[in-house]
C-alpha positions as CSV (number, residue, x, y, z in Angstrom):
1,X,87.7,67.1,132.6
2,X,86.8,69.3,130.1
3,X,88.4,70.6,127.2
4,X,88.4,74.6,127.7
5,X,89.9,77.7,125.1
6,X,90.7,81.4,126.9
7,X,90.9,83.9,124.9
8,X,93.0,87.3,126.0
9,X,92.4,90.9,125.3
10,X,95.7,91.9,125.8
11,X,96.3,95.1,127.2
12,X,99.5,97.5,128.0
13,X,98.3,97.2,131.8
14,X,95.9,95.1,132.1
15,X,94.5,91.6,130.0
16,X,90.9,90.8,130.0
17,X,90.4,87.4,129.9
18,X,87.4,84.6,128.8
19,X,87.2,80.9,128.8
20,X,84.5,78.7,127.7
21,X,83.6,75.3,126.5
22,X,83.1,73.5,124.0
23,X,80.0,74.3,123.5
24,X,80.8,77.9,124.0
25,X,79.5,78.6,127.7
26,X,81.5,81.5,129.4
27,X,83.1,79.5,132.5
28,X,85.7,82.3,133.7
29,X,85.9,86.2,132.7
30,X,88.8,87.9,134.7
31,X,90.6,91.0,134.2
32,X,94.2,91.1,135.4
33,X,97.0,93.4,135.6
34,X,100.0,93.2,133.1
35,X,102.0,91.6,136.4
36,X,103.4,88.0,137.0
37,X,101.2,87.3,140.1
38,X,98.6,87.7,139.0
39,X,98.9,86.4,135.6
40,X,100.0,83.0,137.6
41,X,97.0,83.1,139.5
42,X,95.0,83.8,136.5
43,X,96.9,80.7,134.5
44,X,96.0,78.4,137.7
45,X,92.7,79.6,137.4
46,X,91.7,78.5,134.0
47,X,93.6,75.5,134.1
48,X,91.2,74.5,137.4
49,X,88.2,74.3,134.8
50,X,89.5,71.9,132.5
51,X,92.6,69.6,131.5
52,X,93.1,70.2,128.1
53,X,93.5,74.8,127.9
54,X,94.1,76.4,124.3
55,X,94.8,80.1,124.7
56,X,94.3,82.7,122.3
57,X,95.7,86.4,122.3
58,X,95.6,89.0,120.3
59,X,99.1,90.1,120.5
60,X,102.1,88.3,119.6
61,X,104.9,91.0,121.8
62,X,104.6,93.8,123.1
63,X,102.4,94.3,125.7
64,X,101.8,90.8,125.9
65,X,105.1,89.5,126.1
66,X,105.0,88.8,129.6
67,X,101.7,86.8,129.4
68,X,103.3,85.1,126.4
69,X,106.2,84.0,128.3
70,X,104.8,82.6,131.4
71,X,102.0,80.7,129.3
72,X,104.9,78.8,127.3
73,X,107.0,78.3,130.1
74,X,104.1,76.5,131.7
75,X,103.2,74.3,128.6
76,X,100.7,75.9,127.6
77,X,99.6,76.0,123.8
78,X,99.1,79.6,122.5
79,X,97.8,80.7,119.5
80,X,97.8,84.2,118.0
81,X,95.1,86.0,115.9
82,X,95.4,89.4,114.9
83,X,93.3,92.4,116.0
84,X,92.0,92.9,112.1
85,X,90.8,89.2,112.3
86,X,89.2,90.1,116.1
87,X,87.2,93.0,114.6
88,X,85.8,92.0,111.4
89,X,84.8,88.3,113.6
90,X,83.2,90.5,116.0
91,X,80.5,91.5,113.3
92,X,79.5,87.9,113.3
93,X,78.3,88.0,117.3
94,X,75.5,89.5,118.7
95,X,75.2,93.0,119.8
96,X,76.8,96.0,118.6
97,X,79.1,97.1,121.9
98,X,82.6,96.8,122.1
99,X,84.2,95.7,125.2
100,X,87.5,93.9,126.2
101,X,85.2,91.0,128.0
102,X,83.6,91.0,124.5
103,X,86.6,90.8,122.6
104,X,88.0,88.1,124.6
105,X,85.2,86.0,124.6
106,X,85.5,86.5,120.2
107,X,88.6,85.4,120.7
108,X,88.1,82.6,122.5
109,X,85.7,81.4,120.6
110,X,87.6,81.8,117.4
111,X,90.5,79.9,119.1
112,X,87.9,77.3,119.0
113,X,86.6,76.9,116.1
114,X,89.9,77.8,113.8
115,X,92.6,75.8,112.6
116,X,94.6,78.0,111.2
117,X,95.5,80.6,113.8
118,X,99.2,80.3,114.5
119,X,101.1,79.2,117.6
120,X,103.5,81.0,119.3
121,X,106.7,79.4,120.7
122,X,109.5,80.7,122.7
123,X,111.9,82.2,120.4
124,X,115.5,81.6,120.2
125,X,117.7,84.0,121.9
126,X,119.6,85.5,118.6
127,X,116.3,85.7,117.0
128,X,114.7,88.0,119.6
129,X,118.1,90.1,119.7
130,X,118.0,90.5,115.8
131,X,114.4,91.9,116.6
132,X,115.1,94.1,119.1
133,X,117.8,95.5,117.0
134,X,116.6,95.7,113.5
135,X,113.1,97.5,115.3
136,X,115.6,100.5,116.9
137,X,117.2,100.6,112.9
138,X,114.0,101.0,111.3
139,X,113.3,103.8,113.9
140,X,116.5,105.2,113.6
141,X,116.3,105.1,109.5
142,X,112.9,107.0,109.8
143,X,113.7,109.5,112.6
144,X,116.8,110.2,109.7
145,X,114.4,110.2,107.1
146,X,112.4,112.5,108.6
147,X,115.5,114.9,109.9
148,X,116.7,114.8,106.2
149,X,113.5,116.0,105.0
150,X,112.9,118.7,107.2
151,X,116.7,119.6,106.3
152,X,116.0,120.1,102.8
153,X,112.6,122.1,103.5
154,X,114.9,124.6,105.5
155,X,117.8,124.8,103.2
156,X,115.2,125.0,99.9
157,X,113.5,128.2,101.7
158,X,117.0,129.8,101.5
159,X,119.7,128.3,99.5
160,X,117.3,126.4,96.7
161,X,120.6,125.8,94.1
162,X,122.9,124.3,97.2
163,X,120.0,121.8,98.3
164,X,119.5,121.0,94.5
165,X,123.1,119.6,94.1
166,X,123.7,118.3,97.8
167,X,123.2,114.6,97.9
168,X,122.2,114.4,102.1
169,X,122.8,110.4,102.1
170,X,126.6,111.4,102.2
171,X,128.7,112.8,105.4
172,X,130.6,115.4,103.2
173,X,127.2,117.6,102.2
174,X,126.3,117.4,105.5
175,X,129.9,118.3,107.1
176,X,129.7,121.6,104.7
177,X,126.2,122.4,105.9
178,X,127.3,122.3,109.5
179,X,129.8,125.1,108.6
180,X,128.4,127.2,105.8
181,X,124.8,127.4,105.2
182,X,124.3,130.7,102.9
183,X,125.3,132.1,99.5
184,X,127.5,135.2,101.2
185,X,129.6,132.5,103.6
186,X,130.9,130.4,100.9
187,X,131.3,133.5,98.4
188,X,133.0,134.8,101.2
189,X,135.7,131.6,102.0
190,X,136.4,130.8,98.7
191,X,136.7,127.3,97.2
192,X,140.7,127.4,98.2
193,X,139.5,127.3,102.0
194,X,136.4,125.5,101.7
195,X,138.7,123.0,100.3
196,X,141.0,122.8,103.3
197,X,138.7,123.2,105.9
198,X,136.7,119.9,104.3
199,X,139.7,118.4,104.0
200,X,140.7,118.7,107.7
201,X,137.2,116.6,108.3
202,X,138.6,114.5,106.8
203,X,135.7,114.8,104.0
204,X,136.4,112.3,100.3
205,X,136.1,114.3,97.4
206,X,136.7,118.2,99.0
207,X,137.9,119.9,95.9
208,X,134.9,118.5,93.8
209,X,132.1,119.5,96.6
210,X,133.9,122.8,97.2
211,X,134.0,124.3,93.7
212,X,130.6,122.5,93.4
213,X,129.1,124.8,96.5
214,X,131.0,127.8,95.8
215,X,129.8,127.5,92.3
216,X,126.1,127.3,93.4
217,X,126.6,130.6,96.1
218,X,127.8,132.5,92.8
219,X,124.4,132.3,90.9
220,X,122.2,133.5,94.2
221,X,123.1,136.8,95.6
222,X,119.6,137.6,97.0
223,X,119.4,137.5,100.9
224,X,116.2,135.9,102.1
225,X,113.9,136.7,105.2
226,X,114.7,134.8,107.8
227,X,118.1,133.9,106.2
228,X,119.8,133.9,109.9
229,X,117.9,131.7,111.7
230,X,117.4,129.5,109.3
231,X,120.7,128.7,108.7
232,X,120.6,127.8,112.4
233,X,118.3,125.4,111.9
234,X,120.0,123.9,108.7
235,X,123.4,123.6,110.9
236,X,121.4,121.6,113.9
237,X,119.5,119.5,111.9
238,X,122.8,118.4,109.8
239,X,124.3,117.8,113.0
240,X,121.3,115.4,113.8
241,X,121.7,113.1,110.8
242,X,125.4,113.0,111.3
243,X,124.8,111.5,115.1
244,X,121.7,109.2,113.2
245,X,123.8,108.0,110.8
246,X,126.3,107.3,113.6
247,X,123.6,105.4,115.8
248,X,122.1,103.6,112.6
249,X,126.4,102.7,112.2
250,X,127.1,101.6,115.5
251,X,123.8,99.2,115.6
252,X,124.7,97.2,111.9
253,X,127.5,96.3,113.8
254,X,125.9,94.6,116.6
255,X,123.2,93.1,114.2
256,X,125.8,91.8,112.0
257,X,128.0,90.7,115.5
258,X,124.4,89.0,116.6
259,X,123.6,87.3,112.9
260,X,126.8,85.5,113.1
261,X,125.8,83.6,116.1
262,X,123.1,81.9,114.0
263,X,123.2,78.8,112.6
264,X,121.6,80.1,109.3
265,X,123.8,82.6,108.7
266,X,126.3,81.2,106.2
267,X,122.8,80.1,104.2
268,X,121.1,83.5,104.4
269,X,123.8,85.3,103.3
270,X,124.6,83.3,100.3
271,X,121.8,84.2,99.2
272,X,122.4,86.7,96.1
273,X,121.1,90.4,97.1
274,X,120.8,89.0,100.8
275,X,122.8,90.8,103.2
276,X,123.1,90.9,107.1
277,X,120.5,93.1,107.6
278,X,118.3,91.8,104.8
279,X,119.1,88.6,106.0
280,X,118.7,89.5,109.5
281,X,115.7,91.1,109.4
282,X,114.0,88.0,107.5
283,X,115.3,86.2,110.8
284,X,113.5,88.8,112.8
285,X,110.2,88.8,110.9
286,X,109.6,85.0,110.3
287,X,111.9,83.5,113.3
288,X,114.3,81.5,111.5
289,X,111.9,78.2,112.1
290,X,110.8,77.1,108.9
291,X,108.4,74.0,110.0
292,X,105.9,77.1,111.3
293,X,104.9,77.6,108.0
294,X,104.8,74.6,106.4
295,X,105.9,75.1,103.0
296,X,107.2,77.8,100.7
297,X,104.0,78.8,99.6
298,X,102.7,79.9,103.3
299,X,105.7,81.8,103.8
300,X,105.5,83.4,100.0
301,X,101.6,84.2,101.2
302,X,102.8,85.2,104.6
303,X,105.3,87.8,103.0
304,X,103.0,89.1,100.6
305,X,104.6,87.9,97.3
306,X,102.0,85.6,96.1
307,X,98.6,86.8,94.4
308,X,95.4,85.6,95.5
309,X,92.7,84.5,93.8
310,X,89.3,86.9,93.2
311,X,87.1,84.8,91.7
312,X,83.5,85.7,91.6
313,X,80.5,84.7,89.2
314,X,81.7,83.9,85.8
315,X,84.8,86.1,86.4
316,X,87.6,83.0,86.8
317,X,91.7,83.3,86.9
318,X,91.3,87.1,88.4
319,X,94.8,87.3,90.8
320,X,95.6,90.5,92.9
321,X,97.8,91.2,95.1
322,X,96.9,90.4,99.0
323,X,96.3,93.0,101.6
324,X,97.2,90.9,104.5
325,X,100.7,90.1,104.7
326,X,104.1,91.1,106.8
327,X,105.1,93.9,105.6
328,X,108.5,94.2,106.8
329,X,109.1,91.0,105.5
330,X,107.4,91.3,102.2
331,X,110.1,94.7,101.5
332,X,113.0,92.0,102.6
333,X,112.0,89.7,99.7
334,X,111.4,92.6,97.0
335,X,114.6,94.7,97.9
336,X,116.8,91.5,98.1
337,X,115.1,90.8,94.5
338,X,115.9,94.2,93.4
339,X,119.4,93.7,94.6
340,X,119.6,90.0,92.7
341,X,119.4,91.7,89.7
342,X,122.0,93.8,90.0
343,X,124.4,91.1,91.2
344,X,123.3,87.2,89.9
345,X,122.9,87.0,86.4
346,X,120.2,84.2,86.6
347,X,117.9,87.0,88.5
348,X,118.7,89.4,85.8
349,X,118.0,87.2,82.7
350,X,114.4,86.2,84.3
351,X,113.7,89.9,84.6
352,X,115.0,91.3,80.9
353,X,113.0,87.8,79.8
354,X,109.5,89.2,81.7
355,X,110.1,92.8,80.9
356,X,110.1,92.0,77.3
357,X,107.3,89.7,77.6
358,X,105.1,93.6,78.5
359,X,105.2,93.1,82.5
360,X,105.7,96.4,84.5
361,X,108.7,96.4,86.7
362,X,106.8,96.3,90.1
363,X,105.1,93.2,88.7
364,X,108.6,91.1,87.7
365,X,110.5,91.9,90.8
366,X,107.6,90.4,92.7
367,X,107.3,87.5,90.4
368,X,110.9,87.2,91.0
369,X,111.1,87.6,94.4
370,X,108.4,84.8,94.7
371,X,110.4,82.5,93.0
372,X,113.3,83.1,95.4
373,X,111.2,82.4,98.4
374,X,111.3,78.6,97.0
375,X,114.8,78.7,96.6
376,X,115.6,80.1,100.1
377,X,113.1,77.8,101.7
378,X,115.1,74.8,100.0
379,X,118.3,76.2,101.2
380,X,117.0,76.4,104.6
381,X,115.4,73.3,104.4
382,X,118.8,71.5,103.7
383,X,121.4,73.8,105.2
384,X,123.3,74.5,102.1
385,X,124.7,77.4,100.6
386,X,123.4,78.9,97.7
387,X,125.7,77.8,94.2
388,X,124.2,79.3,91.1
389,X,124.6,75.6,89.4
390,X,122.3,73.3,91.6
391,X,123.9,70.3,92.5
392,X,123.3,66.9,90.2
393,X,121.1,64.2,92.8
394,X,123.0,61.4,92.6
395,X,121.0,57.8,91.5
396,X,119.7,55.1,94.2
C-alpha cells in the first residue's frame, strides 16, 4: 500500500482534513467535529488508504489537543507547521481563495515535501502541568499589569504627587490606597494614625510610607472634579491587585511544588539567574526533551538568540536578529542573562568586557544569553549541576 500524508486544518469545533499521495492526488477530504468519534473514524479512515500515514496540523494545543492526543496514542507520526508557514506556502498554490479544504490540502502537501517540520510527542505529565500553570501566571501578571496601570491613570487624575512616590509592586502602597485615597483624608488622620492603622496590617516600613503620604497631601490642597468617585475606583482597583498578587502567590507555589517532581530540576536551577519559574517555564516552552532539537544551536535559533544571516548580492556577513522564534522562551534566556550578571561573576566580566568593546546593552545580554544556551544544553545533556570551574576530563 501506499505511502499517504493528511494534513489538518484544525479548528475549535471542527478539523478539516486532506490526504494525498505521493504524487500529490487528493484521496480523502473530510471535515469532522472537534469529538473523539468521529476523529477515530476519521483516523480509521485515512489509515484505510495507505500503510505508511504522516499527519500534519497546524496547531500544536489548543484546539487540537484532542486530535493530537488520539493520533499519538495510535502511533501515528505527527508533525506540526505553523499557521505563518501555512499562509505565506499558500501563495505558492494555485488560485487566490482561502478555504479550510485548501489549507489542509497546503498542509498536507507541505508535510510531504519538508523535512524540517517538527514532530509532536506526548508530553510528560510535569511538563504539561508546568504549562498549564505558568500560561494562568502570565495571564495573571498581565491582568495585574493592566489593573496597576489603570490604577495609576485614576489616582494621577487626582492625587498626581501620591502616585508619583507610591511604588504599586509593593502591598503597603496599595494597603494605604485601599484606605485613604485623597489629599483632605490623610491631612485629616495625621501621620501618628496612618502610622498605626498601617501598622495593624501588618504593613513593613509604616512610619516611612506614612510621613511619606502625609507629606505629599500637604503640598495639594486643590479638590478635583470627580475627586469622590474616583477615589472609589482607586480603592477597588487596589483591592484587585492585592487578590492578583495573591493568585500570582498562590500559583508559584504549585509551579515550584510541580518543578520539583522533575528530573531536571536540580540542573535547571543551578543554573546562575535561573529560578523556578525561569526554569520552569523553559520546561514549559521547549518540553524538557533535548534530542527534539538536536543541538544547541537549534534551540539558541528556536529561542530567538542567535542572528541570522542576510546576505544578498555583494552584501556578505550582514546578521540580524530573526523574526521567527518562541517568544516566551527567548524572554527566559535574556532575563535569566540579565539576572547572571547580577549574581555570577563570569556573566558579569563577559558583559563589562563587550560593553567596553562599544556594544549596546541589548546587544551583550543577547550575546550572552546565547552563550549560556550551550552551557545549559551541556548541563542537560549530562545531568550535572552547574560549578562555575568546569570539571578537568580525565585522560584515556
Amino acid at each position: 500500500m501506499a505511502t499517504i500524508w493528511a494534513g489538518i486544518d484544525a479548528g475549535k469545533t471542527h478539523h478539516h482534513c486532506v490526504a494525498i499521495d505521493e504524487g500529490g492526488r487528493r484521496l480523502l477530504s473530510r471535515r469532522v467535529t472537534n469529538d473523539e468519534p468521529e476523529l477515530l473514524e476519521l483516523l480509521a479512515g485515512v489509515l484505510a488508504l495507505g500503510e505508511t500515514v504522516t499527519w500534519g496540523i497546524d496547531l500544536a494545543d489548543g484546539g487540537a489537543a484532542l486530535a493530537i492526543a488520539i493520533l499519538i496514542n495510535h502511533g501515528q507520526s505527527v508533525r506540526y507547521i505553523s499557521g505563518r508557514a501555512i499562509h505565506r506556502a499558500s501563495e505558492g498554490y494555485r488560485g487566490e481563495g482561502k478555504t479550510d479544504a485548501k489549507d489542509a490540502a497546503v498542509i498536507a502537501d507541505q508535510a510531504r515535501i519538508r523535512r524540517d517540520l517538527h514532530s509532536l510527542r506526548a508530553s510528560d505529565e510535569t511538563v504539561t502541568d508546568l504549562k498549564i500553570l505558568t500560561n494562568r501566571r502570565t495571564d495573571l501578571v498581565a491582568d495585574r499589569t493592566r489593573t496597576v496601570n489603570r490604577l495609576r491613570a485614576q489616582l494621577t487624575s487626582i492625587f498626581p504627587s501620591l502616585e508619583r512616590i507610591l511604588d504599586l509592586a509593593n502591598t503597603g502602597p496599595l494597603t494605604l490606597l485601599t484606605g485613604y485615597q485623597t489629599p483632605a483624608a490623610l491631612r485629616r488622620i495625621g501621620v501618628k494614625r496612618l502610622e498605626t492603622w498601617l501598622r495593624n496590617r501588618k504593613v513593613i516600613r509604616a512610619d516611612r510610607l506614612a510621613e511619606t503620604a502625609v507629606q505629599a497631601a500637604e503640598r495639594q490642597h486643590t479638590s478635583l472634579p470627580g475627586e469622590k468617585l474616583t477615589a472609589q475606583l482607586v480603592h477597588t482597583l487596589a483591592k484587585e491587585v492585592i487578590v492578583l498578587n495573591q493568585q500570582i502567590a498562590e500559583v508559584d507555589k504549585l509551579i515550584e511544588a510541580r518543578f520539583r517532581d522533575h528530573h531536571h530540576f536540580e540542573v535547571i536551577t543551578s543554573m546562575p539567574g535561573l529560578g523556578v519559574i525561569l526554569g520552569a517555564e523553559f520546561l514549559a516552552a521547549t518540553g524538557g526533551d533535548m534530542a527534539a532539537f538536536g543541538t544547541p544551536d537549534r534551540l539558541a535559533g528556536f529561542g530567538g538568540v542567535a542572528p541570522v544571516p542576510r546576505d544578498s548580492g555583494k552584501i556578505s556577513g550582514n546578521l540580524r536578529r530573526p523574526q521567527r522564534y518562541n517568544r516566551r522562551l527567548q524572554r527566559v534566556f535574556y532575563t535569566s542573562a540579565l539576572f547572571s550578571i547580577r549574581y555570577c561573576e563570569d556573566s558579569r566580566r563577559f558583559y563589562d568586557r563587550k560593553r567596553a568593546e562599544g556594544k549596546r546593552h541589548t546587544q551583550v545580554v543577547l550575546a550572552l544569553a546565547r552563550r549560556r544556551v550551550n552551557v545549559l544544553w551541556a548541563l542537560l545533556r549530562d545531568g550535572r549541576c552547574y560549578q562555575e570551574t568546569p570539571p578537568i576530563a580525565l585522560a584515556a
